[in-house]
Every structure is written in C-alpha cells, then in structure tokens.
LOKOL-71370 format. One record per residue (C-alpha): x, y, z. Coordinates in pm, whole numbers. Layout:
! LOKOL-71370
ATOM       X       Y       Z
ATOM       X       Y       Z
...
//
This chain:
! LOKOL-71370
ATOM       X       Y       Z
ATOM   16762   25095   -1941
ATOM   17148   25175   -1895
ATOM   17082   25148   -1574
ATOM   17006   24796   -1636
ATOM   17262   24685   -1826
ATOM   17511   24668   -1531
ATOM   17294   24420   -1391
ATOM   17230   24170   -1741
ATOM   17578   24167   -1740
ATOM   17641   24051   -1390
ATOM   17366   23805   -1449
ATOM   17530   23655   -1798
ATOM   17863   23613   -1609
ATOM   17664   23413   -1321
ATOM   17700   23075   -1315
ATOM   18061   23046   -1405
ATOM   18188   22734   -1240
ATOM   18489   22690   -1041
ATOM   18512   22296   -1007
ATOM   18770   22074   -1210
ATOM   18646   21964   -1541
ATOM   18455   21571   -1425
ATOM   18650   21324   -1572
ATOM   18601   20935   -1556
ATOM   18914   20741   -1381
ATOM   19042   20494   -1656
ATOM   18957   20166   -1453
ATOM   19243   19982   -1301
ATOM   19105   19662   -1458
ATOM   19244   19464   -1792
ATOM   19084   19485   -2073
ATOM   18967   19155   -2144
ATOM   18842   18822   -1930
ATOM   19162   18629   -1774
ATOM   19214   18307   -2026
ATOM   19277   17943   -1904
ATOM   19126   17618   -1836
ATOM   18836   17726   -1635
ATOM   18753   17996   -1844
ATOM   18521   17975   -2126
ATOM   18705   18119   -2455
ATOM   18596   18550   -2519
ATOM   18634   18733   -2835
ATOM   18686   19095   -2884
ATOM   18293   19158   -2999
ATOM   18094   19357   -2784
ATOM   17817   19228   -2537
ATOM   17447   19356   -2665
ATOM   17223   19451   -2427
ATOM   17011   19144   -2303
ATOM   16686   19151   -2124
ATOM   16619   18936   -1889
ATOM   16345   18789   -2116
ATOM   16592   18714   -2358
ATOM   16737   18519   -2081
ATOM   16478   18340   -1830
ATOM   16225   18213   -2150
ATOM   15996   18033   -1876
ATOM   15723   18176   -1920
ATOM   15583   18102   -1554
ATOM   15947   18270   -1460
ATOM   15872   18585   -1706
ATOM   15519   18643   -1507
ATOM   15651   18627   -1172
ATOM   15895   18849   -1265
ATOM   15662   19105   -1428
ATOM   15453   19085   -1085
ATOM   15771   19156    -854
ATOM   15864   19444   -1090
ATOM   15508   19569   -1034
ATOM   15462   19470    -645
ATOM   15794   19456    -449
ATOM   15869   19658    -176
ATOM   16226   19748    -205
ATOM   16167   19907    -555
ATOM   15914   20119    -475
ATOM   16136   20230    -160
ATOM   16425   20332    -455
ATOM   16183   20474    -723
ATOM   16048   20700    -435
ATOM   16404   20777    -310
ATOM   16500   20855    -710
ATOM   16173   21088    -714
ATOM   16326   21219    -357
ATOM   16651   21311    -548
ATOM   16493   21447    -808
ATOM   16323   21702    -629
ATOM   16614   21795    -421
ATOM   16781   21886    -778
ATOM   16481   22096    -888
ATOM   16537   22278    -517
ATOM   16884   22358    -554
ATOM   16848   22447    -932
ATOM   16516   22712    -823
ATOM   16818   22902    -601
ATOM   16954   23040    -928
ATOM   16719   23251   -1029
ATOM   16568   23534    -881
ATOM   16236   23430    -647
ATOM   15911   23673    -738
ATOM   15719   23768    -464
ATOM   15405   23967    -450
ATOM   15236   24146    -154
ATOM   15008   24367      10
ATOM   14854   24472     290
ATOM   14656   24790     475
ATOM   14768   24970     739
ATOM   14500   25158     996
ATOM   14644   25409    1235
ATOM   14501   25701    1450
ATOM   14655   25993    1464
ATOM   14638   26158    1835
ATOM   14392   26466    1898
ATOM   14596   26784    1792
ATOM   14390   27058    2008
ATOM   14668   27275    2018
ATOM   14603   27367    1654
ATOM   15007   27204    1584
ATOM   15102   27010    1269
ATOM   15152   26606    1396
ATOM   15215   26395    1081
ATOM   15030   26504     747
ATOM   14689   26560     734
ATOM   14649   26736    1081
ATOM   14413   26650    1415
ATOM   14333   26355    1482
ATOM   14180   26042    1357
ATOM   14209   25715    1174
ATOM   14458   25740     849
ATOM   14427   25423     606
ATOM   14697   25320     407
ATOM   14748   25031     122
ATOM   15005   24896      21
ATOM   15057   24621    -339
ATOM   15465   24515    -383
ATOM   15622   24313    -609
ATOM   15979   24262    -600
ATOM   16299   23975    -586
ATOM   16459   23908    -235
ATOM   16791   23870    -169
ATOM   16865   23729    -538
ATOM   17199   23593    -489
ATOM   17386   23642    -820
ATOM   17579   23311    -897
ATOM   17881   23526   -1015
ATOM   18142   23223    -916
ATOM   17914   22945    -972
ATOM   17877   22836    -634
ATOM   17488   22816    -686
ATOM   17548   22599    -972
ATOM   17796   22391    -889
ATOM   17534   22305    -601
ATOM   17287   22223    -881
ATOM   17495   22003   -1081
ATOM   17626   21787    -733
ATOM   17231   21772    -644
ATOM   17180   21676   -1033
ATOM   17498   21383   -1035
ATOM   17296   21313    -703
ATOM   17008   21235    -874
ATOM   17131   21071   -1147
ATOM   17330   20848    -846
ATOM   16969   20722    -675
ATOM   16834   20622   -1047
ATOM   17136   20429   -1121
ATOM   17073   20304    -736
ATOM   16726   20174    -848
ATOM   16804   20033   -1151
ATOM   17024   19804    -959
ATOM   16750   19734    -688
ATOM   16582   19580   -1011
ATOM   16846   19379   -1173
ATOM   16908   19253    -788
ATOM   16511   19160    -787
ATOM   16490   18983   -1134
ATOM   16798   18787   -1031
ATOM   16657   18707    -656
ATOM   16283   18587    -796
ATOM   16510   18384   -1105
ATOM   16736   18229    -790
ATOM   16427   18153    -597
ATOM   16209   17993    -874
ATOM   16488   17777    -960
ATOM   16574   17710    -607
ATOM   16221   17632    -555
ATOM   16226   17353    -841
ATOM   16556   17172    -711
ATOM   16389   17151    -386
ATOM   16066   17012    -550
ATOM   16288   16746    -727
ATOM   16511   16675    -414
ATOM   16145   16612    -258
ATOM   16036   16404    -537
ATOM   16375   16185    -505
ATOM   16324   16141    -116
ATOM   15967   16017    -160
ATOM   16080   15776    -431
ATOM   16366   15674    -200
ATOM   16088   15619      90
ATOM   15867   15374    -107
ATOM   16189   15160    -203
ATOM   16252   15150     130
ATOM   15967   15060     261
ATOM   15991   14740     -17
ATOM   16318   14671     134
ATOM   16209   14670     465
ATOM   15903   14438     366
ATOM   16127   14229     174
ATOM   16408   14202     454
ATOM   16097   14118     732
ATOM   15978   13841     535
ATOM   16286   13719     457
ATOM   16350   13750     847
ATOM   16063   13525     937
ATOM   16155   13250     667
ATOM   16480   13200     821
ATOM   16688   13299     545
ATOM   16800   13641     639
ATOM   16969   13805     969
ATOM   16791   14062    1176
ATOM   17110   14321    1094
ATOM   16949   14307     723
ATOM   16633   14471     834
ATOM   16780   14703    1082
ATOM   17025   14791     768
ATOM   16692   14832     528
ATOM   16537   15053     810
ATOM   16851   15284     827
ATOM   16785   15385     488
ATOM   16424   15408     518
ATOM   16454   15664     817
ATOM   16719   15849     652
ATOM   16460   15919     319
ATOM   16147   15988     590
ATOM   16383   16237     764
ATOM   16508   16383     383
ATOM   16126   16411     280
ATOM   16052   16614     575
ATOM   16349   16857     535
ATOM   16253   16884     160
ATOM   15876   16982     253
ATOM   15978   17214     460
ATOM   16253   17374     243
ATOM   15943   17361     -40
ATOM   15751   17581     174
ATOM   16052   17845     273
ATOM   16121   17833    -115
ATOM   15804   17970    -152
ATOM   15785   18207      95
ATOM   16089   18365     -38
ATOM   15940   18392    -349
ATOM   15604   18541    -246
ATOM   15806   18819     -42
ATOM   15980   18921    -335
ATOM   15649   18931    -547
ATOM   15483   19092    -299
ATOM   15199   18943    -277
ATOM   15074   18505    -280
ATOM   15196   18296    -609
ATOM   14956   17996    -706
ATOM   15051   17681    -746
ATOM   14989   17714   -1121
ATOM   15276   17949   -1162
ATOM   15512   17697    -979
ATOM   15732   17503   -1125
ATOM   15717   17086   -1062
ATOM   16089   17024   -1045
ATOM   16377   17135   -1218
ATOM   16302   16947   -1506
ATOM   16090   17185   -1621
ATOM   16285   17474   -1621
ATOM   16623   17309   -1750
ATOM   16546   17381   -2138
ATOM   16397   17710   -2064
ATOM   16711   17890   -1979
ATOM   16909   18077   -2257
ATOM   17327   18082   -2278
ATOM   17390   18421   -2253
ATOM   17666   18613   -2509
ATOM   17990   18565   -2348
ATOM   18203   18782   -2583
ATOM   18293   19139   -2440
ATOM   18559   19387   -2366
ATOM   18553   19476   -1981
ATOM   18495   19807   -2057
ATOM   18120   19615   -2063
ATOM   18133   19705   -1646
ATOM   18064   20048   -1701
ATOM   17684   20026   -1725
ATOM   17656   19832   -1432
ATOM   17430   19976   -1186
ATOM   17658   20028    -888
ATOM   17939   20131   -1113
ATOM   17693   20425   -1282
ATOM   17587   20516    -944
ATOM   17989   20512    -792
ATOM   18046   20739   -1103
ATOM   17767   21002   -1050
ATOM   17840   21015    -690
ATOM   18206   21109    -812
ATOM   18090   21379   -1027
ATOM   17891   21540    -742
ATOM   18176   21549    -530
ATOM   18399   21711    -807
ATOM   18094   21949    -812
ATOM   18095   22041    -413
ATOM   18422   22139    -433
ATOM   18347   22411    -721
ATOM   18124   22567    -436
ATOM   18380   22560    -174
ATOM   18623   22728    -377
ATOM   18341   22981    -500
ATOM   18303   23060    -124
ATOM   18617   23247    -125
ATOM   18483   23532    -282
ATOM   18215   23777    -236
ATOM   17891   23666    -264
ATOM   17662   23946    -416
ATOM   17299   24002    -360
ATOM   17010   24229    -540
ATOM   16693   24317    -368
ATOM   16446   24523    -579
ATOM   16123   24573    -498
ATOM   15836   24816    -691
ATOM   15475   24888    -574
ATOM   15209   25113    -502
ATOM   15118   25308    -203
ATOM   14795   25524    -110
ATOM   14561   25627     127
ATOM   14269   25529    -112
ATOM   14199   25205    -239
ATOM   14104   25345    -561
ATOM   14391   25534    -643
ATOM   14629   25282    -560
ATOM   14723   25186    -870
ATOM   14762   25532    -974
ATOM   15064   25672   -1141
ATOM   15168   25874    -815
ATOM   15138   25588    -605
ATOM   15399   25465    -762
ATOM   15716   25314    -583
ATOM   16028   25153    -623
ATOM   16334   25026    -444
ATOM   16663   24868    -535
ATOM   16950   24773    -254
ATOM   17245   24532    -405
ATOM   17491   24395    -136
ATOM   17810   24232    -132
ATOM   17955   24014     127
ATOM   18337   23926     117
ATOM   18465   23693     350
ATOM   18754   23803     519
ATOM   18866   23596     817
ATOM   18658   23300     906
ATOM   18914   23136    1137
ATOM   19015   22872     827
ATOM   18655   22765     763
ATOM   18646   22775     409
ATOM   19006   22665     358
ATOM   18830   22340     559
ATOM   18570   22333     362
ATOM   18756   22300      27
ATOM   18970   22007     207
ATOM   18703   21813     265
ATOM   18552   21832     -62
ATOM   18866   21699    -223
ATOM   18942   21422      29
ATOM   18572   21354     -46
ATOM   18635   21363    -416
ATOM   18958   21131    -357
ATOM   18743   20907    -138
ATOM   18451   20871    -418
ATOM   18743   20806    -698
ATOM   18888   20518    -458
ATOM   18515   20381    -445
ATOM   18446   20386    -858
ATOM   18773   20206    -888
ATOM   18685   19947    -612
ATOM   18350   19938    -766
ATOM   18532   19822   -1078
ATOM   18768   19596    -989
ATOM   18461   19469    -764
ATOM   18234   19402   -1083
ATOM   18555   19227   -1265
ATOM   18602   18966   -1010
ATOM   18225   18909   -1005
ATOM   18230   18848   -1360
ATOM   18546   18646   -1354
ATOM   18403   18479   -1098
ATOM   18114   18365   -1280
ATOM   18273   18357   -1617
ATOM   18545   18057   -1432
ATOM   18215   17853   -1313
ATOM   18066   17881   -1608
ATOM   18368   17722   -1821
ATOM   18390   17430   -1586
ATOM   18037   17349   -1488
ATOM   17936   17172   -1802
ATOM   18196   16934   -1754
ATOM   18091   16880   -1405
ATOM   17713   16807   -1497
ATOM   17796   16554   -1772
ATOM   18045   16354   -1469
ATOM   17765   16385   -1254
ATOM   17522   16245   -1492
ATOM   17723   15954   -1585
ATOM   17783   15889   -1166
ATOM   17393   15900   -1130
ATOM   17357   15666   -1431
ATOM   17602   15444   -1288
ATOM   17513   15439    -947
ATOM   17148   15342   -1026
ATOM   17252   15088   -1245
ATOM   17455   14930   -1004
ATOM   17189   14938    -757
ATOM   16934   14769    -949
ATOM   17214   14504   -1029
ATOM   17326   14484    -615
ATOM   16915   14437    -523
ATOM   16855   14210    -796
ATOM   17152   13998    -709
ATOM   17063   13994    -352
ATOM   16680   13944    -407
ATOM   16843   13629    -608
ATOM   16995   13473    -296
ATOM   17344   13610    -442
ATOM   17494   13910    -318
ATOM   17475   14049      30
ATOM   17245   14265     150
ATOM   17502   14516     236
ATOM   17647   14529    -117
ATOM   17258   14657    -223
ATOM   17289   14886      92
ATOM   17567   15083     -18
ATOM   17450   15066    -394
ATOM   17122   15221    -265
ATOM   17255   15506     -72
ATOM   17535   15570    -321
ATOM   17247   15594    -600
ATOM   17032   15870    -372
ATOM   17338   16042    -295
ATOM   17426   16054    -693
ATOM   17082   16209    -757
ATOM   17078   16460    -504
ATOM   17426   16596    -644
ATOM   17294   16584   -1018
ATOM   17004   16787    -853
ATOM   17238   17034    -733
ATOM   17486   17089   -1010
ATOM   17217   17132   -1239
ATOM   17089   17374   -1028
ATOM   17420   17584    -958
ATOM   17469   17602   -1357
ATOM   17089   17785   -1362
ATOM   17217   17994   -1109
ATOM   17533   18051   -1260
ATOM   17355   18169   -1570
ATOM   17142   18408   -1348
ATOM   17457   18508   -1160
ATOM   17629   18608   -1494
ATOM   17325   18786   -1624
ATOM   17355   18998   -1315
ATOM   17713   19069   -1320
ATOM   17743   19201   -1652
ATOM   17446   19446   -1577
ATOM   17154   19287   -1724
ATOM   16938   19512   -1885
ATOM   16911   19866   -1793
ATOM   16584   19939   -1829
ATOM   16328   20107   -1543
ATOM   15975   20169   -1709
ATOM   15859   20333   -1360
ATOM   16166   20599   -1383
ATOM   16101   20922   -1565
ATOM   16434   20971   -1775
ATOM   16513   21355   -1753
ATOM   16882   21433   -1842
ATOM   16822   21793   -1914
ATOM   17002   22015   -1648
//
C-alpha cells in the first residue's frame, strides 16, 4: 500500500490543465437595433423564445414542416455528423484513464534430447514442456500530469458541442426554406390565377375588337392592340405553370418525400391571416443563441483548449505499465498462489530538442485561437446586419403594401371605367389598353409585396434564432 500511494498521488494531480481560462469576446456590436424611419420602434424587454409554431399557424404549413423535420436529407447528414462528434469526444475522453487488458495463452516447446546426461533448461532430457500463461494488466497508461490528455478532451467536447449547434441551425435553415417555399408556392398559384383571368378578358377583347372590325366601326390596329395583351397573359400563364410546378418540387425535396395537393395552398390568400407578427423587442445580446454564433463560440473554446496541449507537450510525458498474472506448467495449478506474477515499469519521456516543433505547435494553436475569435466576432456582427436587415424591411413594408393596394384598386377601377367608355363608342381603345395592362401589372406587384412581407416575417424568425429546439439530438453536457 505505501507503495501505492506515490502513484494516487500522481494520478490526483493528472489532469491539471494548462490552457487560458475560455472566455467569451464581448461582441463588437451595439447594444440595441439602429433607430430611424425604416426601423420599426424596439424596447429594452427581452425576446422569448418563439417556436416556429407560434409563428407559421397554417396548419397545412405546420405539417409540412413536421414531415421535413422527420424526412430531409440534410438533417439527418448533421444529426449523424453531431453523433460523429460525439463519439470522437467519448474517444479522446477513454485516453485518460488507464485501458484494462486481459490475456492468455499456452506455450508448447520441446526440449532437445540430452543423452549426454547434462542439465539443458529445467526439468532435464528431452521432450515437450507446456506452459500457460493468464495476465491482466494497464499498458502504457499515460498519466495526464499537465493536462494535455484533457485539454484534448475538452477541444473534442467544445467540438461536439460545435456540430450540435451546427445542426440546430441546419433546422432553423429547413423550417425557414419549407416556410419560403410554401409561401412562394402560393404567390405563384395567385400570379397563375391573375394570368388566366387576364387571358379570358382578353380573349373578350379580342372578340369584341373582331366584331367591331367587321362592322366597320373599329381599325385593324385595335385588334392587333387586344391581341398584344392576350399573348402577353398566354405567355404569363405558361411561365406561372411552370414556376407552380418548380415551387413544388422545391418543396417536395425539402420534405423528402411527394406533398399532395391537399396540403397545398390555393394562393396566397390563404395563408395571409395565418402568419403571426413576431416580438420585436430585444437587446442584441438576443444573437448569442443563434446557431452559427453557438457553434463560432464552441469552436473558439476548442481552440483555447488545443493550445493547453501544446503547451503541456513541453514537459515530460510519464507512463505506467503494470501487469500481474499467473504462470504454470499445469493448467490446474495456474491459478495457484506460486504461480503468481507481477510486473510494474513507469517511464518518463522529456523532450529535449525537437528542432522547434513544439514551440510550432503552440504558435499555431494561438493563431488558430486568434483566427476562431476573428470568426465569433464576424459571426456577430454577421447576425446584426441580418437582423437589421430584416428589422429595416419590416418597418417599411406595411406602408408599401397599403400603396400597393390602393394602386391595384385604382388601376382596376380605371380599367373598368377606360373599357366601359370605349365599349360605349367613347374613349379609345388605347386608353382601355394601357388601363388593362397597368391593372395586371398592379396585381402582380400586390402579389409580390405581399409575398416579400411573409418572407420577411420568415426571414426575421430566422435571424433572431428561432427556436432552439432538436428533439432527434441527445442533450449530454456532462464532461
């Protein structure tokens, strides 16, 4: 036992680290939203965590979400690659301890034929001598005095925790790409439904201006003129069929699988009361759960943790191999008191001159460190913009949409007046022209802004983080 107690000791004082104490960066970032006209007004509260539920209340929306979450391909790539990490932890954190191995094994030789009556080897003349061997014993145990083994651990550990952060964006990316793509599919579907109402009043117009060609009291240039704009919605319906059908593509690759019509959307119109205003007040300091920003900072930590092991590589590294077992010539009496054995050989290894390889080693692990600060700061000041970004559409876009809805109001208006008037022997045919295509191109732009503000609310949602939640994603935080 006193033997032993040089040993505990050296094991207790294993495991001291030699890194810098991890620190977060205080963000180079203000602490609130910039202020002005295309800004919505912030207060000081903090955001809540929202789920996207709380968000996206279509329920069609909600199930093609759930189905992505369970189907896509690009999360189940980064849940694997988090359980990837997380093994490569449990690997580096096994090389702490000391390794128990057991063996055995028999050994047959044959003595040569001794006629000369001389000793060779115990027992005598020849023959075939049996022996057995059981050992159990730790290898090359290296004992973490200066932490270098640990400090491995923790980087593989902030490595881990890096990939789950990593996935958890992957699904606030997906929930945002299937809400972008549902509501991208329903703008097209309305677009589609605008340029097949805008074909069937062209085709009137172009019956009207024909017959009003063969009674003599219109020119030929007013059905060329009503044909223009009959092409023109043929050619728009096609492009909107076909931008249907991408739309949906898109949004069957993200699910993973095919998405019935049932679970479509018929136009925007459906979706427009179904979308949630998100809290707007928060402190920046809101960025630091996002995703890429948790991930920027874990991947920090692991490089202040490599260069703990580079400095512990300056000093000796110190090794224990014991080993205790049995030997005997009879299987029966192997386990016998006097077959006892036992073995212990420490070592110690010092480097002395390694032609400046550790002294490169350290360097490297701090320019990495100073590299992985420089990317949690960019990551940041990154996320800030984004948000500003978003948080400058959002304050103006309202205004936008209700101009755009009184120009669509107006514009149809006016060309119900221009082709009444003309159908009246009035006004010109070109005055209804214009009116016409002025009132398609004001729906196709209310189409659109109402679209970009459902986007913008997506966009937003993203930005700040969304929720954080990953069902699929064991949550171990032990070390």
């Amino acid at each position: 036992m006193k033997r032993a107690l040089p040993l505990i000791a050296i094991a207790l004082l294993a495991g001291c680290s030699m890194g810098p104490n991890p620190k977060r960066p205080e963000p180079i970032i203000p602490r609130s939203w910039p202020q002005g006209d295309a800004y919505l007004r912030q207060s000081e509260a903090t955001l809540p965590t929202v789920a996207y539920r709380d968000i996206l209340r279509d329920p069609k929306l909600q199930a093609i979400i759930e189905r992505a979450l369970a189907g896509n391909q690009d999360l189940r790539i980064a849940i694997a690659n988090v359980a990837a990490a997380r093994a490569e932890y449990r690997v580096a954190q096994s090389d702490i301890f000391p390794q128990l191995n057991a063996s055995g094994n028999m050994t047959k030789r044959r003595n040569p034929d001794n006629s000369s009556g001389a000793n060779i080897g115990q027992g005598g003349g020849g023959g075939v001598r049996t022996t057995y061997q059981a050992q159990a014993g730790v290898t090359a145990w290296e004992i973490d005095l200066f932490g270098r083994l640990q400090s491995l651990s923790n980087a593989a550990f902030d490595q881990y925790l890096g990939t789950e952060a990593a996935a958890r964006g992957v699904r606030l990316t997906l929930v945002s790409e299937v809400a972008n793509a549902y509501l991208q599919l329903a703008a097209d579907r309305s677009l589609l439904a605008i340029a097949k109402d805008t074909e069937a009043s062209a085709s009137r117009s172009v019956d009207l201006t024909t017959a009003r060609l063969k009674g003599g009291i219109a020119p030929r240039t007013d059905v060329r003129q009503a044909e223009t704009i009959l092409a023109q919605a043929r050619s728009d319906q096609a492009r909107q069929i076909t931008a249907v059908a991408q739309d949906r593509n898109a949004l069957e690759l993200l699910v993973g699988g095919p998405v019935a019509d049932a679970e479509l959307p018929g136009g925007i119109d459906d979706v427009d009361g179904l979308l949630a205003e998100l809290p707007a007040g928060l402190d920046s300091g809101i960025l630091l759960r996002r995703p890429d920003v948790v991930q920027a900072e874990y991947q920090l930590y692991a490089a202040n943790a490599r260069i703990g092991a580079a400095r512990a590589a300056f000093f000796p590294r110190i090794a224990l191999t014991a080993l205790t077992g049995f030997t005997s010539q009879a299987l029966s009496s192997l386990f016998q008191g006097d077959a006892f054995t036992w073995s212990v050989a420490p070592s110690a290894q010092l480097p002395i001159f390694d032609w400046g390889g550790n002294a490169a080693s350290l360097r490297s692990a701090k320019a990495q460190r100073d590299a992985a600060v420089a990317t949690y700061q960019k990551a940041i000041q990154t996320a800030f913009r984004e948000v500003s970004d978003a948080l400058a559409r959002r304050g103006t876009i309202e205004s936008q949409l209700t101009s755009d809805s009184q120009l669509e109001s107006s514009a149809r208006d006016s060309a119900f007046l221009a082709d009444a008037s003309y159908r009246g022997g009035i006004g010109t045919y070109l005055t209804a022209l214009d009116s016409q295509r002025s009132a398609y191109s004001a729906r196709r732009t209310l189409i659109a802004t109402r679209l970009e503000k459902a986007q913008n609310l997506v966009r937003l949602y993203q930005t700040l983080g969304g929720d954080q939640s990953i069902d699929t994603i064991p949550a171990d935080r032990a070390r």
